[in-house]
N, C-alpha and C positions, 0 to 999 in steps of 0.2 A: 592933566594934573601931574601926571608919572614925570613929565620931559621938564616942565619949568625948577620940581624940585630936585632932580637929578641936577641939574646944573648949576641949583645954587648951595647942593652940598658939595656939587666940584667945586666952586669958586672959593667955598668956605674951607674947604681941605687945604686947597694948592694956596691961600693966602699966609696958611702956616709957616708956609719957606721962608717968609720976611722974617720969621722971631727965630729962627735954626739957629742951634747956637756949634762950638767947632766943637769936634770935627766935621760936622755936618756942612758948614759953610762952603766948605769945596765941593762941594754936590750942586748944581743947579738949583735941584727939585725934589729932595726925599721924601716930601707930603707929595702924593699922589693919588690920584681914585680915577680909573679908570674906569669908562663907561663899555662893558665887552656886549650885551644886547640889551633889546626892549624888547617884548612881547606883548601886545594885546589884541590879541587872536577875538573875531565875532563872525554871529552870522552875517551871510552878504545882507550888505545896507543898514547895518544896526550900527550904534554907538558899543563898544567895547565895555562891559559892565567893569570886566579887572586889567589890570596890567601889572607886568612885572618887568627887571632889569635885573641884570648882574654883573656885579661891578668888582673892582679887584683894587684896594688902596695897600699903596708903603707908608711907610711912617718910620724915623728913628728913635733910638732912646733918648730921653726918658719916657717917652708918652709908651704904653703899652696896649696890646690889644681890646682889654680891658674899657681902658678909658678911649681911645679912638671908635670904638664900638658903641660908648656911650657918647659922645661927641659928636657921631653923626645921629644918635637916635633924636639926640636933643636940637639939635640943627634943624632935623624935616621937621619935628614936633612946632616946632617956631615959625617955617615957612608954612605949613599946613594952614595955624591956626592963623598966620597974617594974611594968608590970601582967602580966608575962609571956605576950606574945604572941608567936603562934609564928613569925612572921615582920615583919622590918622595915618600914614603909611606905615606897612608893618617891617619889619626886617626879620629875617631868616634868613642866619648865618650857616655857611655850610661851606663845603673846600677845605682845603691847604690854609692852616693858618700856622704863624707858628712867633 
């Protein structure tokens, strides 16, 4: 469940770059989210009860930490409940933000 939604709040991030408005436009790609790992460590042979990822996104202004923080919670929140999984993903923020 970790790997499908990782990748559609990457898709949903980096699709932001279409609406960048200038000075942003000479950037490639200021919306970013970077996938840095995955973890879902279990006993040998068992199905992995949790797993986690940690990710690192840019973003330019105007969008703020704030609201990109709320943007991805509400992103997995919507992929979660379409694919019907049985629990929400959580986020905990932590690092260098700024």
């Amino acid at each position: 469940m970790l790997s499908p939604t990782l990748l559609n709040l990457r898709e949903a991030f980096f699709a932001l770059n279409a609406a960048r408005q200038p000075p942003w436009t000479e950037f490639p790609s200021p919306y970013q989210l970077v996938i840095q790992a995955i973890d879902a460590d279990s006993q040998r042979f068992c199905v992995p009860v949790e797993a986690s990822a940690r990710c690192h996104v840019t973003f330019p202004p105007p969008d703020t930490l704030d609201s990109r923080r709320a943007c991805l919670e509400a992103e997995s929140r919507k992929h979660a409940q379409a694919s019907g999984y049985p629990h929400l993903p959580v986020f905990t923020w932590e690092g260098f933000a700024t």
